[in-house]
C-alpha positions as CSV (number, residue, x, y, z in Angstrom):
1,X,132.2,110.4,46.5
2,X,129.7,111.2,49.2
3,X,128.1,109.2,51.0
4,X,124.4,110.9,50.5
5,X,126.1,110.6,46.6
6,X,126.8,107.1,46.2
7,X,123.3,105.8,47.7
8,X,121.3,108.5,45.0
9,X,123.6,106.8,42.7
10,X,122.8,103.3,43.8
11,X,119.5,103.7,44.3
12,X,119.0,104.8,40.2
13,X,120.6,101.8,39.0
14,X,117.7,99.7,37.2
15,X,119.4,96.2,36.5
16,X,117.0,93.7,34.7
17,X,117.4,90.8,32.4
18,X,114.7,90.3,29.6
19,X,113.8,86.5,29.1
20,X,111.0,84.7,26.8
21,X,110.7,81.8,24.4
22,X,112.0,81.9,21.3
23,X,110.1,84.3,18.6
24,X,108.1,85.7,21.2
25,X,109.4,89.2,20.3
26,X,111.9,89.6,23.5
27,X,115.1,91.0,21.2
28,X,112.6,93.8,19.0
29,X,111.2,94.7,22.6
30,X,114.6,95.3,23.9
31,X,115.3,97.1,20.5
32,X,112.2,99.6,21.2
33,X,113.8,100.3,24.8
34,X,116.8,100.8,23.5
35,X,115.4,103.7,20.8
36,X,113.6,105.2,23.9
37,X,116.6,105.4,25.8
38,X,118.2,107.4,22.8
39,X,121.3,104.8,22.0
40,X,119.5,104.0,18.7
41,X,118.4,105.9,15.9
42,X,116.5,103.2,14.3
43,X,115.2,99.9,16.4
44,X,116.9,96.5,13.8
45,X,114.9,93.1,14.1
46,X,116.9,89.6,14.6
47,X,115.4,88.4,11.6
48,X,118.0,91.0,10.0
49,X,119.4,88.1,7.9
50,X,116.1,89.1,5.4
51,X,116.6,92.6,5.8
52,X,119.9,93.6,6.2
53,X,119.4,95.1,9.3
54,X,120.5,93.6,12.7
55,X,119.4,93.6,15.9
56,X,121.5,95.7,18.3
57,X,121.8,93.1,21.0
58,X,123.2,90.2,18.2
59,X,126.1,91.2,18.0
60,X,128.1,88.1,17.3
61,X,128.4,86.9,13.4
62,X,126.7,83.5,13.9
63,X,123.3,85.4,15.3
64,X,123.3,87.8,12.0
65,X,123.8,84.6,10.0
66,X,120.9,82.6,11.7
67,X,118.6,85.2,13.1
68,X,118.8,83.8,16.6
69,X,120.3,85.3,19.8
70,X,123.1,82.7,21.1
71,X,124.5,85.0,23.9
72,X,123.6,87.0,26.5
73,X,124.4,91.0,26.1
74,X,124.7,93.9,28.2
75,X,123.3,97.6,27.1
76,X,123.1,100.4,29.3
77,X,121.8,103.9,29.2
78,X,120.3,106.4,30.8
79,X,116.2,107.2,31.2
80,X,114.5,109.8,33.3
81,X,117.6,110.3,35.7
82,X,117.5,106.5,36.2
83,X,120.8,104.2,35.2
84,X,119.1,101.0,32.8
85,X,121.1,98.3,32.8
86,X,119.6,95.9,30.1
87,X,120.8,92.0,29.6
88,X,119.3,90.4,26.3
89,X,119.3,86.8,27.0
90,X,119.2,84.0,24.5
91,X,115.9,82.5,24.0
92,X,116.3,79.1,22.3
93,X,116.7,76.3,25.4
94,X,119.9,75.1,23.9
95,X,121.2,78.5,24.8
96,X,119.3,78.4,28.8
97,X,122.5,77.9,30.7
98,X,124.0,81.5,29.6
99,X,120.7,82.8,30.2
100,X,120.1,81.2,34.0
101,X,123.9,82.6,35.0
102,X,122.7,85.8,33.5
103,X,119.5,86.2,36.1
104,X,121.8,85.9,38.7
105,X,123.2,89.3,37.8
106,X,119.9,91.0,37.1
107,X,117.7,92.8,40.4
108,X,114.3,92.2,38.0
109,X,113.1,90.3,35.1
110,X,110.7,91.0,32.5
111,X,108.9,88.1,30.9
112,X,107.7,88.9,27.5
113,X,105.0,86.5,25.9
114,X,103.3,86.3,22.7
115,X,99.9,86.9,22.7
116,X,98.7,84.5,20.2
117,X,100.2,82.0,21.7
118,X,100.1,81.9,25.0
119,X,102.2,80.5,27.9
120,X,105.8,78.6,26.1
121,X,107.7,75.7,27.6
122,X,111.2,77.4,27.8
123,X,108.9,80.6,29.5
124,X,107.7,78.2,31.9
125,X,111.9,77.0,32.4
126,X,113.0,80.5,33.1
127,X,109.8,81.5,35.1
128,X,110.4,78.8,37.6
129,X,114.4,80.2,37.8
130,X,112.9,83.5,38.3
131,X,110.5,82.4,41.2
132,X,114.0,80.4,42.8
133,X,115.3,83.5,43.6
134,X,112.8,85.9,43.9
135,X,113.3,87.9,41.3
136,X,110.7,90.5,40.6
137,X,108.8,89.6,37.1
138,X,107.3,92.0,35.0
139,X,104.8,91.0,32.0
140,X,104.8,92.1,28.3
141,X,101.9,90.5,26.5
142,X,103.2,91.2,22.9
143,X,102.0,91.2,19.3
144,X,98.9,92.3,19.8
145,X,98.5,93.8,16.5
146,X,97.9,90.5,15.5
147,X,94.9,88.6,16.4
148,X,95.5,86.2,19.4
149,X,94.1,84.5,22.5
150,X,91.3,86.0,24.4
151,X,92.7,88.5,26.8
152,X,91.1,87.1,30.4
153,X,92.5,83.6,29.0
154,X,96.2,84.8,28.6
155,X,95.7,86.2,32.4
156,X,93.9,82.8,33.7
157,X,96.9,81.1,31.9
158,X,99.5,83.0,33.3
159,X,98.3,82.1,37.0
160,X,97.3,78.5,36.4
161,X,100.3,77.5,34.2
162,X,102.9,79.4,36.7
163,X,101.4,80.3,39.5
164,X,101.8,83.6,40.3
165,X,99.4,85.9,41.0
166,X,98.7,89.2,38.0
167,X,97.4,92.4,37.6
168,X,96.7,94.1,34.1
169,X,98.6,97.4,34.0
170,X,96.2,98.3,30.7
171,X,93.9,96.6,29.1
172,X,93.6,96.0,25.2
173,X,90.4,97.0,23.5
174,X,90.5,95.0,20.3
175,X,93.6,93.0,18.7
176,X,94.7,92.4,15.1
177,X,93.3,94.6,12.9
178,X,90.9,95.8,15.2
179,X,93.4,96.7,17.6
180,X,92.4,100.6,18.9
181,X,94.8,100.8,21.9
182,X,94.4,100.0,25.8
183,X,92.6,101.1,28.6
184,X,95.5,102.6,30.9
185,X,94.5,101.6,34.7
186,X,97.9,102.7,36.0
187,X,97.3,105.9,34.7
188,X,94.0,106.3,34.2
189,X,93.8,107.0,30.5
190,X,93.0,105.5,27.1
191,X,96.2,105.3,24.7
192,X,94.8,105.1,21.1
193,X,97.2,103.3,18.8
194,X,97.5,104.9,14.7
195,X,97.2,108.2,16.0
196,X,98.6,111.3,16.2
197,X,100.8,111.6,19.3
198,X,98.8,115.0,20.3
199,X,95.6,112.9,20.2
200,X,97.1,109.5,21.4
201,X,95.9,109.6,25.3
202,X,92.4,110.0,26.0
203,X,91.8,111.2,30.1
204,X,89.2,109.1,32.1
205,X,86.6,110.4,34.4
206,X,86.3,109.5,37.9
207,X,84.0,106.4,37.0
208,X,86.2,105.3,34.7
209,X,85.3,106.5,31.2
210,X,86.4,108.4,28.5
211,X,85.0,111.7,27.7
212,X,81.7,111.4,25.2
213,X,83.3,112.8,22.7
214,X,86.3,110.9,22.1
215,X,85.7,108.5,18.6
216,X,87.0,105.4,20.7
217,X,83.5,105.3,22.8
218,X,81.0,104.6,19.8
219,X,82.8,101.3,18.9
220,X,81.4,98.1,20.2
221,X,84.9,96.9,21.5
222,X,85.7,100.0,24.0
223,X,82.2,98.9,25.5
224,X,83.6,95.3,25.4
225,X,86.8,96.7,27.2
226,X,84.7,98.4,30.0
227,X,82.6,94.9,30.9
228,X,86.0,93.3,31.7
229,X,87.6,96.2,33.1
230,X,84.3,96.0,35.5
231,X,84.9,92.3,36.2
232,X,88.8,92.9,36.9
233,X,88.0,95.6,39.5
234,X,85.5,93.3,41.2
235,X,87.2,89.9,40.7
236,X,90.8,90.0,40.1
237,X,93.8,90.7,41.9
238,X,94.4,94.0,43.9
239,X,98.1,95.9,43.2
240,X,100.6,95.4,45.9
241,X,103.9,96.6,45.2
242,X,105.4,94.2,48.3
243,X,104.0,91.6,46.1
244,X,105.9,92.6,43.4
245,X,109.0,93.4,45.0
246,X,108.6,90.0,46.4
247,X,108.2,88.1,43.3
248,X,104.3,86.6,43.7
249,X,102.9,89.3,41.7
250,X,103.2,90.3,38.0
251,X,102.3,93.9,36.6
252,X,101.0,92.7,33.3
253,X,101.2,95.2,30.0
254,X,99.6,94.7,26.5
255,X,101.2,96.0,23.5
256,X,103.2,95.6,21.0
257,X,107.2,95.7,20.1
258,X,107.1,95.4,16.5
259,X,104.1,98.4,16.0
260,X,106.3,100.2,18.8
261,X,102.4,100.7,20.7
262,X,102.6,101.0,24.6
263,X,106.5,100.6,25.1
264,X,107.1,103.7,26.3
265,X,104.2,103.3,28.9
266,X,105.6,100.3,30.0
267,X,109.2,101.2,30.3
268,X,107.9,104.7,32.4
269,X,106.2,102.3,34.6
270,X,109.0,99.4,35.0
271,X,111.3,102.3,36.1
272,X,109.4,103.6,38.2
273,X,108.0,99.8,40.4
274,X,111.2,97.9,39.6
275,X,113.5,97.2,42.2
276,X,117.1,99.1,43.0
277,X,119.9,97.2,43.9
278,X,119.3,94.8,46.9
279,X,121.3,92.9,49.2
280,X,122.9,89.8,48.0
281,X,123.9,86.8,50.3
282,X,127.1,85.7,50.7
283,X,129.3,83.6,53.0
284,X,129.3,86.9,55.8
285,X,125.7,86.8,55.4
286,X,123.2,89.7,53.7
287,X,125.6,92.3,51.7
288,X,124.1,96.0,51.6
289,X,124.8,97.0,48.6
290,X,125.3,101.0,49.9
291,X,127.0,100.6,53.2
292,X,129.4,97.4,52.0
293,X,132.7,98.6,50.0
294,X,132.8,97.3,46.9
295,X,132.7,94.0,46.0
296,X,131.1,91.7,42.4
297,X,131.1,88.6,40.9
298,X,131.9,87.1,37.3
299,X,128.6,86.0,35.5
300,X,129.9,85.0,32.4
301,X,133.3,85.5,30.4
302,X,133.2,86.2,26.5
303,X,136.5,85.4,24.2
304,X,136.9,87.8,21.2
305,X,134.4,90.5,21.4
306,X,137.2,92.4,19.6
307,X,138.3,89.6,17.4
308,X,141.1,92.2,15.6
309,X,142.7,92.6,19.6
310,X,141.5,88.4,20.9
311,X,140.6,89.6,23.7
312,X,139.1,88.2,26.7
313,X,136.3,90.2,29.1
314,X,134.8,89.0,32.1
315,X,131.6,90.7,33.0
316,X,131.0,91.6,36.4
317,X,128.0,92.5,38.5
318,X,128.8,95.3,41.3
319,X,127.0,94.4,43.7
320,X,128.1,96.5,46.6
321,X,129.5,100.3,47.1
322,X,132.0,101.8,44.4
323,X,134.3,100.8,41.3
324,X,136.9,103.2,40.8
325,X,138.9,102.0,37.4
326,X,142.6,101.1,38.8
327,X,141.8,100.3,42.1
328,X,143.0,97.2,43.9
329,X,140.6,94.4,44.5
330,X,141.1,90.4,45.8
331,X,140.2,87.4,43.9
332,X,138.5,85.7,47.1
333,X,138.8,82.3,45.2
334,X,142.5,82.7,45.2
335,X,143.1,85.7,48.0
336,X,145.3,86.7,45.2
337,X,145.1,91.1,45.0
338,X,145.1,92.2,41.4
339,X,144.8,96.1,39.7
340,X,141.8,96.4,37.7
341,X,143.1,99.1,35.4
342,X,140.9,97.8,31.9
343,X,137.2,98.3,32.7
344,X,134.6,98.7,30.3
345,X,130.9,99.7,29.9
346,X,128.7,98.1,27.1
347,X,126.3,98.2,23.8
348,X,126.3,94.9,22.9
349,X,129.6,94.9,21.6
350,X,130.0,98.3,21.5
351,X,132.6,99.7,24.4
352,X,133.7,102.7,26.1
353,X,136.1,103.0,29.0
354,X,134.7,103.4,32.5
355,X,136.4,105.0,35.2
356,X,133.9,104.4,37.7
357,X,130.7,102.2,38.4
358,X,128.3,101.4,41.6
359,X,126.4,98.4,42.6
360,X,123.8,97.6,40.0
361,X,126.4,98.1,37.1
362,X,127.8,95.6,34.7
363,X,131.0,96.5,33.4
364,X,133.9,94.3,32.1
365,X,136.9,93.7,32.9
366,X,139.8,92.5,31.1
367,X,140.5,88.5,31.5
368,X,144.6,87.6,30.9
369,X,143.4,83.6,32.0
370,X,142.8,84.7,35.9
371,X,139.1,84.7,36.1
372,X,136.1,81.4,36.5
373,X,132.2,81.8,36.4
374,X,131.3,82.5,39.8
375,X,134.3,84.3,40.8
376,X,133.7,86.8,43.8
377,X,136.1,90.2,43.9
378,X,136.2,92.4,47.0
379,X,137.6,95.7,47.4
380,X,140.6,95.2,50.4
381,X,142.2,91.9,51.8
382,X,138.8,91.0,54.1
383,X,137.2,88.3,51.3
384,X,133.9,86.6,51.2
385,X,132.1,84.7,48.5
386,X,128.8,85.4,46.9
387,X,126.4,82.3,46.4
388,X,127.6,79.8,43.6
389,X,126.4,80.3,40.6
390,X,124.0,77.6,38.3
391,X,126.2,74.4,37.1
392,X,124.6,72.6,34.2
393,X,125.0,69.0,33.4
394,X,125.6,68.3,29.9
395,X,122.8,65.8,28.3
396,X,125.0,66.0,24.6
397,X,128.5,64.8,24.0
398,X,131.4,64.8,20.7
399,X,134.4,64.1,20.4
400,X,136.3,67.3,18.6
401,X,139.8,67.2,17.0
402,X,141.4,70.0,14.7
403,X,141.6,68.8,10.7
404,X,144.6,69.9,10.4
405,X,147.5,69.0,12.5
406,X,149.4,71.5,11.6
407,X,147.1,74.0,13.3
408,X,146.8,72.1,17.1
409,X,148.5,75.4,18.8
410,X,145.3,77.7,17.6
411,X,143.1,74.4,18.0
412,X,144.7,73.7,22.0
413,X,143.9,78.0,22.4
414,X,140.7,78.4,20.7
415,X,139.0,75.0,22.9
416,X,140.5,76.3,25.8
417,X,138.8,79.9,25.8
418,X,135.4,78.8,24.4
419,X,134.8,76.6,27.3
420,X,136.2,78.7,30.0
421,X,133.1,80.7,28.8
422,X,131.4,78.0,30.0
423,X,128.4,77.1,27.7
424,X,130.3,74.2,27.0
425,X,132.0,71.6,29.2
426,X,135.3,69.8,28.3
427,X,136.5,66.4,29.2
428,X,139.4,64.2,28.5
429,X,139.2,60.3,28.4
430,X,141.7,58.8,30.2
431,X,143.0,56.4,28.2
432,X,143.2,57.8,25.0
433,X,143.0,61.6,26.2
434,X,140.6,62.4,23.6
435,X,139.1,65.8,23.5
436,X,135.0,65.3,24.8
437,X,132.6,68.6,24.7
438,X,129.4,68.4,26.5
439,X,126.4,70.4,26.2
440,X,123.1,71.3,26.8
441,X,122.3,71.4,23.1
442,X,123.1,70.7,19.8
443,X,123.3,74.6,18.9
444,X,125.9,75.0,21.2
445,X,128.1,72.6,19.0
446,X,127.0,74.6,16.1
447,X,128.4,77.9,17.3
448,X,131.5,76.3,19.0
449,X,132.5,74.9,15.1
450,X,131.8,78.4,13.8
451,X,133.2,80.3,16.1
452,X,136.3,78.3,15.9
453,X,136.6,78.6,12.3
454,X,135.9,82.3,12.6
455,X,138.1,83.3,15.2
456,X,140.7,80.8,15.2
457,X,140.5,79.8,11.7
458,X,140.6,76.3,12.8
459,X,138.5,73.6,10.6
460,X,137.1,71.1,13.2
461,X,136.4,67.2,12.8
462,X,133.1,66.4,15.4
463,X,132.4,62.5,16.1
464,X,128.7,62.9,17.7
465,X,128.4,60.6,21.0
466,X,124.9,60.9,21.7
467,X,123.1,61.7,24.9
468,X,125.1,60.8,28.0
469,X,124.5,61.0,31.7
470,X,127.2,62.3,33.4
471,X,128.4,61.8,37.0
472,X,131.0,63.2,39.2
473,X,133.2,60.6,41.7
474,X,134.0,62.0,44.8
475,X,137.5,60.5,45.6
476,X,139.8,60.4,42.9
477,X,140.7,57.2,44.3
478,X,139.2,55.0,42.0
479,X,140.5,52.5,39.3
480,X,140.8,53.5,35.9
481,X,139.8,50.3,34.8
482,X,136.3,50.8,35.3
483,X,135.8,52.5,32.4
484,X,133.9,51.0,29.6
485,X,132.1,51.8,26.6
486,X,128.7,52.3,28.7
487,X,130.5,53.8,31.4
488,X,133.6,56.0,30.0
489,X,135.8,57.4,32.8
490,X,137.1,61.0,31.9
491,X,138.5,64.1,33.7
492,X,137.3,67.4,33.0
493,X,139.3,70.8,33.1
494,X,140.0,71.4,36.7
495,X,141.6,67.2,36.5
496,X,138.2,66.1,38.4
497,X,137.1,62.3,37.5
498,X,133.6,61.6,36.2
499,X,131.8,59.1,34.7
500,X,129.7,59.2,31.5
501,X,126.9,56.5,31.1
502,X,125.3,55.5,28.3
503,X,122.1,55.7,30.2
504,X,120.1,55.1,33.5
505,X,120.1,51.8,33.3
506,X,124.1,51.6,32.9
507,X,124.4,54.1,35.8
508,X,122.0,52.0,38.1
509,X,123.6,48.7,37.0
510,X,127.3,50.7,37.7
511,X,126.1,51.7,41.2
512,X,124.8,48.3,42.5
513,X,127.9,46.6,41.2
514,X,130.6,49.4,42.7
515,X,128.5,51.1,45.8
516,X,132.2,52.2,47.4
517,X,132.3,54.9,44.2
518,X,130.6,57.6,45.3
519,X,129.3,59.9,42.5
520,X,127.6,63.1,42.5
521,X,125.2,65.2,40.1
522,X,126.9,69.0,41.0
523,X,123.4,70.5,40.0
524,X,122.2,68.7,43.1
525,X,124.9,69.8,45.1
């Protein structure tokens, strides 16, 4: 591949991750992108339990069961010569450490937010991860078919609550039932919604205003939409695209996923201001993703995407140059130099072989047991590492055993993979080497019982041990008899000792009475 070839190639690649609070409409938004890149024939809803249709992005048994996105998923295709590369993240905040690995993968976000409700806490959460790193956000006020908050107040929201700076793409002229369509600034037209598509856009003069005969200028609400149009010229924000490139301004759209009304508009836009690929630091500094050969990292393994094969797939962001499907790459964690000869592309769980991929791509790769979150691969024997990625604390704890003892080899194999996947951590107590999972949430339990019973077909017995703080020694070197039932002493899968306290006050009390153990929170790290 050329040179000239690779960077046009590079340069198309649109990678972006699509976040929200629950029910705010993110997964029937991705669904409407997903019909308008032609994958689809017929967008699904996650509340497909009702219906009988699913969403494309829930993939997974559990999410048609409880209408809720509990994993991240990749979808790609192809839109007006550009390269999308879509991750669905989970919404629910029991789910948010698959979905803050996942934005470590992505070159932009897009934040959708229900209109008639306004600014959520778990949007605020992945906002603030967004912000971190500088990720690029892009704004989807939805549902406005229905009738919701005041327009200017979603935007005076949106800055005060997370302090970024916004400009309205289009503006909506009525909501609910009222609803007529927006007031296009970008592109200096009116799109009418529940009309034909030959009559949908309406052209603006150069003041601003629709032609006199156009229906949409006799209503009282067009006239509405022109006052605040007026006082958004005069007071708001002015477009920048370096401030949106750089993360402290969001392009703000109004539609709405479930009416299918100013999706297209937005996605022609997003391609056309969202970011390409950019450099990504490492431990040799700034990586370009065109000049650097190739080079990825892990973001998140799934077990049994195939459950009739069991198999295992790491997905991996290229970050740099070219993939070419059987070429030889090192494990920089190891130095060890492995064949990747089982790549993949994605639809959810849909996948197709790939024989090559550039930086911007997800693609998968086929995990015998060698791969970790976080995991940096490099074309050639000269290794670095990309930046580490998220590490979650767990707040919940159980203690799991299989019901059956006559079923601990699929019990022993089906733990094991689930929490190399990593939304899930698992400990052993050192006396008794019981089995201890820790998680962010309760749901995560939830799906690790089902999904063992599903793919393993392994009942589970789960002795809940309530909240816990959990804290990492430093030195190994420390006696095991300082565990207690406010303090329990366990290791956790790479044989590291930790502590888990019942609560502040044990910690505290356990530091002022043993100051020579030195412990550690590795999300402070």
């Amino acid at each position: 591949m050329k040179t000239d070839s690779l960077q046009e190639k590079i340069l198309s690649r649109k990678t972006f991750a699509i976040i929200s609070h629950p029910d705010a409409g993110k997964t029937t938004l991705t669904e409407q992108l997903l019909l308008f890149g032609g994958v689809i024939r017929d967008a699904g809803t996650v509340k497909g339990k009702k219906t009988g249709k699913f969403a494309t992005s829930d993939w997974m048994e559990i999410e048609k069961q409880r209408g809720i996105s509990v994993t991240s998923s990749v979808m790609q295709f192809n839109y007006k010569n550009r390269n999308i590369n879509i991750l669905d993240t989970p919404g629910h905040q029991d789910f948010s450490e698959d979905t803050y690995r996942t934005l470590t993968a992505v070159d932009s976000a897009v934040m959708v937010i229900d209109s008639t409700k306004g600014i959520e806490d778990q949007t605020i959460k992945l906002f603030q991860v967004c912000r971190k790193r500088g990720i690029p956000i892009f704004t989807f006020m939805n549902k406005l078919d229905r009738v919701g908050k005041d327009p200017l107040e979603l935007l005076a929201e949106l800055e005060e609550v997370l302090g970024i700076e916004s400009y309205p793409m289009n503006w909506p002229i009525g909501m609910g039932k009222e609803f007529l369509g927006v007031y296009d600034r970008y592109h200096n037209r009116i799109e009418q919604v529940r009309v034909e598509e030959k009559d949908r856009y309406i052209p603006l003069d150069k003041e601003g205003k629709a032609s006199s005969d156009s229906a949409i200028v006799n209503n009282s609400l067009y006239d509405q939409c022109l006052e605040e149009i007026e006082l958004l010229s005069e007071a708001g924000n002015e477009f920048s695209i370096e401030k949106v490139q750089n993360g402290t301004l969001t392009p703000v759209f109004f539609g709405s996923g479930l009416a299918n009304f100013g999706v297209q508009t937005f996605l022609d836009t997003f391609v056309e201001l969202a970011p390409s690929p950019q450099p990504r630091h490492s431990t040799d500094g700034e990586i370009d993703p065109i000049e650097t050969p190739f080079s990825g990292f892990i973001f998140k393994i799934q077990a049994n995407m195939n459950p009739a094969h069991r198999d295992r797939i790491a997905f991996l962001r290229i970050c740099s140059g070219k993939f070419d499907r059987g070429m030889n790459v090192t494990l920089s964690r190891t130095g060890k130099q492995m064949k990747l000869s089982n790549s993949t592309q994605f639809m959810a769980d849909d996948r197709h072989t790939v024989d090559e991929a550039v930086a911007g791509d997800i693609i998968g790769v086929y995990d015998p047991g060698t791969y970790q979150i976080g995991d940096t691969l490099v074309g050639g024997k000269d290794t670095f590492q990309y930046d580490r990625l998220p590490q979650f604390t767990p707040e919940l704890y159980i203690k799991v055993t299989a019901k059956n003892v006559m079923k601990q080899k699929q019990f022993q194999k089906g733990l094991t993979q689930l929490v190399q996947e990593g939304a899930i951590q698992l400990f052993r107590s050192m006396h008794l080497e019981e089995y201890i999972l820790g998680a962010v949430g309760q749901l995560q339990f939830e799906v690790f019982e089902h999904r063992m019973k599903g793919e393993y077909n392994v009942d589970i017995v789960i002795q809940p041990m309530g909240s816990k703080i959990a804290r990492w020694i430093e030195s190994d070197d420390v006696d095991d008899n300082l565990s207690s039932s406010r303090s329990i002493l366990v290791r956790d899968r790479y044989e590291k000792k930790a502590f888990l306290f019942e609560n502040d006050f044990a910690l505290r009390w356990f530091q002022e009475k043993h100051p020579d153990v030195k412990l550690y929170n590795p999300m402070e790290v």
